[in-house]
N, C-alpha and C positions, 0 to 999 in steps of 0.2 A: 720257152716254156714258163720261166716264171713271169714276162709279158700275160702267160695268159691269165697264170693266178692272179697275179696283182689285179690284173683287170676284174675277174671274176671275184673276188675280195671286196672290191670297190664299190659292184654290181649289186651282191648282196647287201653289203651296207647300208648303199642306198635305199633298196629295199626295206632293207631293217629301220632306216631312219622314216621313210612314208609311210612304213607300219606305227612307227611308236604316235608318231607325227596321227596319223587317223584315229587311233588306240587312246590317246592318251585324252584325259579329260580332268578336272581341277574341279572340287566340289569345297565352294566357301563354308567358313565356321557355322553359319547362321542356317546352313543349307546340309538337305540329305541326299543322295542319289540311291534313285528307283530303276535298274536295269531291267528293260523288257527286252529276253531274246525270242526272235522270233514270233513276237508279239505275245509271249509268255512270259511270268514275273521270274526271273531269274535269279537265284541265290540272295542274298542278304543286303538290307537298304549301306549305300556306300556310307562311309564317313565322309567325315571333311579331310579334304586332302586332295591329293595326287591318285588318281587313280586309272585304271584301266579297261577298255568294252573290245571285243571281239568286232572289228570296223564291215559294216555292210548288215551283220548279222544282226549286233546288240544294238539298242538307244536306250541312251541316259536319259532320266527325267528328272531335274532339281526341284526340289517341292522347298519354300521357304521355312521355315519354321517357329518365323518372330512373330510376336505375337501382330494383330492386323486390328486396327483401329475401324470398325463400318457404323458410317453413321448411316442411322435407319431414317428414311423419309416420312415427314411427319403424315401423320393416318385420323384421318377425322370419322368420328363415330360418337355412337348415342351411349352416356351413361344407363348404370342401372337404375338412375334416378331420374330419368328423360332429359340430360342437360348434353347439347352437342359441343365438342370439345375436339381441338384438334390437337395433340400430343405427338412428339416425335422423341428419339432415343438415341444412345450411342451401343455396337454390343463390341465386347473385347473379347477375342479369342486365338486360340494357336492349335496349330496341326501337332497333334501325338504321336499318330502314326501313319505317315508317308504313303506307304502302300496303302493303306484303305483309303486315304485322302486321292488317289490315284485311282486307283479300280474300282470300289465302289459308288464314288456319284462322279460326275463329268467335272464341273466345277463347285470346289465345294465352298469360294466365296459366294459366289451366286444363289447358290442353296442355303446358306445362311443367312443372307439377304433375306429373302422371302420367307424363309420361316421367320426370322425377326419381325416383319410384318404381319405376319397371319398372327402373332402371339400378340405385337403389339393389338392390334385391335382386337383379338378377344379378351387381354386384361382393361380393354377400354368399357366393352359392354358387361362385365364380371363386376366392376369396380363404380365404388359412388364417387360424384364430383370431389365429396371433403378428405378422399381416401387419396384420390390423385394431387391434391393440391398438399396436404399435411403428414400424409402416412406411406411415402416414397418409398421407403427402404424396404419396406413389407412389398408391395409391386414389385421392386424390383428383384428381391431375389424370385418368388414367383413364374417374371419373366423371363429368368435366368433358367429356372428349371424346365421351364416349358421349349426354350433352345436348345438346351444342354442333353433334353432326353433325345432327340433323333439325330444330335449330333455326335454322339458318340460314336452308333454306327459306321459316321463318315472317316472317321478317325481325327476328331474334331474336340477342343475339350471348349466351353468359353467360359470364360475367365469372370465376368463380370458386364451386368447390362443395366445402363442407367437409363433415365425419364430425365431428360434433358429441358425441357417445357412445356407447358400445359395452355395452350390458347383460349383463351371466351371469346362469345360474343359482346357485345359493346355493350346490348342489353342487359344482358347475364354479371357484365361487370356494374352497371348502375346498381342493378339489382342488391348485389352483396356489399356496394358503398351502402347503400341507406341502409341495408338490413345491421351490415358494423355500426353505423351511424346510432339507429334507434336502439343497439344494445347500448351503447357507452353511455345514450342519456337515460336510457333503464336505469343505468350502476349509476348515474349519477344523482338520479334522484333520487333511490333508494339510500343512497351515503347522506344526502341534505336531509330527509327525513331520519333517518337514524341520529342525525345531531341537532333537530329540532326537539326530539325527543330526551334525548341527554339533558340536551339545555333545557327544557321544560322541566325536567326531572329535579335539576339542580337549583332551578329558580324557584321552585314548589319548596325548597329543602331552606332556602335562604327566607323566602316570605316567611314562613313558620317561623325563625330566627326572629327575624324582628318582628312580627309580633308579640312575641314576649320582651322585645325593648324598644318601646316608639320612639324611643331619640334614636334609633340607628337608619330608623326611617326619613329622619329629618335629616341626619348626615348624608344620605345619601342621594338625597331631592338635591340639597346643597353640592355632594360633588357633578352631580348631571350639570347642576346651573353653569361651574364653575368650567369644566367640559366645554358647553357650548360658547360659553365666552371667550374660549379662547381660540376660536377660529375666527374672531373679526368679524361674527356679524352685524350685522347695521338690525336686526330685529330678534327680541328675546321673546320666546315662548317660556313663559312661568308654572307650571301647573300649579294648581289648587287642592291640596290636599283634602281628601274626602270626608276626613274627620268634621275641617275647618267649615262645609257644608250643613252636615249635619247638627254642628251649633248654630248657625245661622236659621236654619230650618226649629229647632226646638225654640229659640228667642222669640222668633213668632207666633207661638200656640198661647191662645187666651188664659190665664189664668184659672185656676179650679176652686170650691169650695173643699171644703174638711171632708167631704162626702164623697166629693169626687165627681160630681156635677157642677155643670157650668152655669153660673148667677142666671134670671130669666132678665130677657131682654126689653128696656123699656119701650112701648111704640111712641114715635114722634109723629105720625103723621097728623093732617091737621085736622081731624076729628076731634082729636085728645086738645088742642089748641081752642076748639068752638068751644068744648064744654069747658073750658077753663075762665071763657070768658064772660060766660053767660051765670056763673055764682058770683061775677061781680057788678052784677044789675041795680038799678036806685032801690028795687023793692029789701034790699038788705042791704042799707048803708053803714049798718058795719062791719059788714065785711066777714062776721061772725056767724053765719049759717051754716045751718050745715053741709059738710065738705059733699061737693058732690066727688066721688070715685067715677073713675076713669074705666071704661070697658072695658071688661076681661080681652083682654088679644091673645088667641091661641097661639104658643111655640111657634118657630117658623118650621118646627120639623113635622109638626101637626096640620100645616093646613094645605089645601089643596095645590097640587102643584097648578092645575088648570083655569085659579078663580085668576084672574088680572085684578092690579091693584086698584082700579076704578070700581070695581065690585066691591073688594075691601071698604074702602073709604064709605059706599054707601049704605051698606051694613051697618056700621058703624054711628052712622048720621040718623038710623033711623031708632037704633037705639036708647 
């Protein structure tokens, strides 16, 4: 008799051990468990732990809960500014809540895959080239919103979605070198002018200075000379100061009368020579006749510019 209980003690135990053995189930920190009995959602998502399912009846589903790093495949499309660009993303996200991550959509990395993609490319054609290249963080929260609304539903929260690269074509990048290119010599010639003008300013400011002290102007021809001399050249360029011209240039004007008319001009030519020779003829051997006077000869500012001086001359002879 007690053969039998022992045995039957045994029997059950064993039992009771292939039960706990089937039953028993172990849900990590990082993890939930979603019991479907009967293929209906059963009592409350498990903790982490040790836990237990009704074996044949119930199944456990672990749903992770850490956060899941997806990178998004890059998605080529047309800005709003007609520029083709091919842009790819990271999105970050984590499961909230278990059960809807479960029963409402099949896979719900898969499904945020592809919404990641349908967003990426519509903030591709929503957005201008300089918006994608300089003003990221405004995209990116955006794209976040545009994930974030239909994954809530799934029981999905994400966390954060970046714009990882922005591709050109090779065109499109020539394009923007010379466009940077032709702005930097914009500013730069604007800055050389802007100091053309300064220095003009200030050299305007200094001329006036020494004009009121010509020796400052002489000091200063003087330090130019002294300047070039000292780089060893083998040939000196001197300037001529403009004043020392304009003496040179006055030394030459003919003298004036009291009146301020210039003496009239005697003529030499050899008209004036014949009649000079001809009062000295035998028929007045002494030489004391009277003088003959010399042709009036008009001014030279008087006579025709078009007679030649052989007309002159014979004018003169016939007089």
């Amino acid at each position: 008799m007690v053969e039998e209980l022992l045995g039957a003690a045994a029997g059950v135990a064993a039992a009771g051990l292939v039960y706990v053995a089937a039953a028993a189930r172990v849900v990590k920190q990082y993890e939930r468990g979603v019991v479907l009995r009967l293929g209906r959602l059963a009592g409350e998502v498990r903790a982490p732990g040790f836990t237990l399912i009704v074996p044949i009846v119930d199944r456990l589903h672990k749903i992770n809960m850490q956060i899941v790093t997806m990178p998004v495949p890059a998605q080529e499309g047309i800005t709003r500014d007609n520029v083709t660009v091919r842009v790819d993303a990271v999105v970050y996200f984590k499961v909230v809540d278990p059960a809807n991550a479960l029963v409402k959509v099949e896979d719900y990395k898969y499904a945020v895959s592809q919404m990641a993609q349908t967003s990426l490319r519509s903030i591709i054609g929503k957005s201008d080239l300089d918006d994608l290249l300089s003003n990221r963080e405004k995209l990116n929260q955006g794209l976040e919103l545009m994930i974030d609304s239909p994954a809530i539903g799934w029981g999905v929260q994400v966390d954060r979605v970046e714009i990882k690269d922005v591709s050109l074509p090779e065109s499109m990048k020539r394009s923007m070198a010379r466009q940077a290119e032709a702005d930097r010599e914009r500013r730069a010639r604007i800055i050389n002018a802007d100091a053309e003008l300064q220095a003009s300013r200030k050299l305007a400011e200094a001329a006036h200075q020494m004009a009121d002290a010509p020796s400052a102007l002489q000091l200063r021809l003087l330090q130019t000379v002294m300047a070039v001399a000292a780089e060893k050249n083998s040939t000196l360029v001197l300037p001529i100061p403009v004043e020392l011209l304009r003496f040179l240039e006055g030394g030459r004007e003919e003298p004036r009368g009291h009146d301020g008319k210039r003496p009239a001009q005697r003529d030499t030519s050899p008209a004036l020579d014949a009649s000079a020779e001809r009062s000295d003829e035998p028929g007045d051997e002494r030489g004391d006749g009277p003088a003959v006077e010399p042709p009036a000869v008009e001014p030279p500012a008087e006579r025709d510019v078009e007679r030649t001086v052989d007309d002159i001359i014979e004018d003169a002879t016939e007089k």
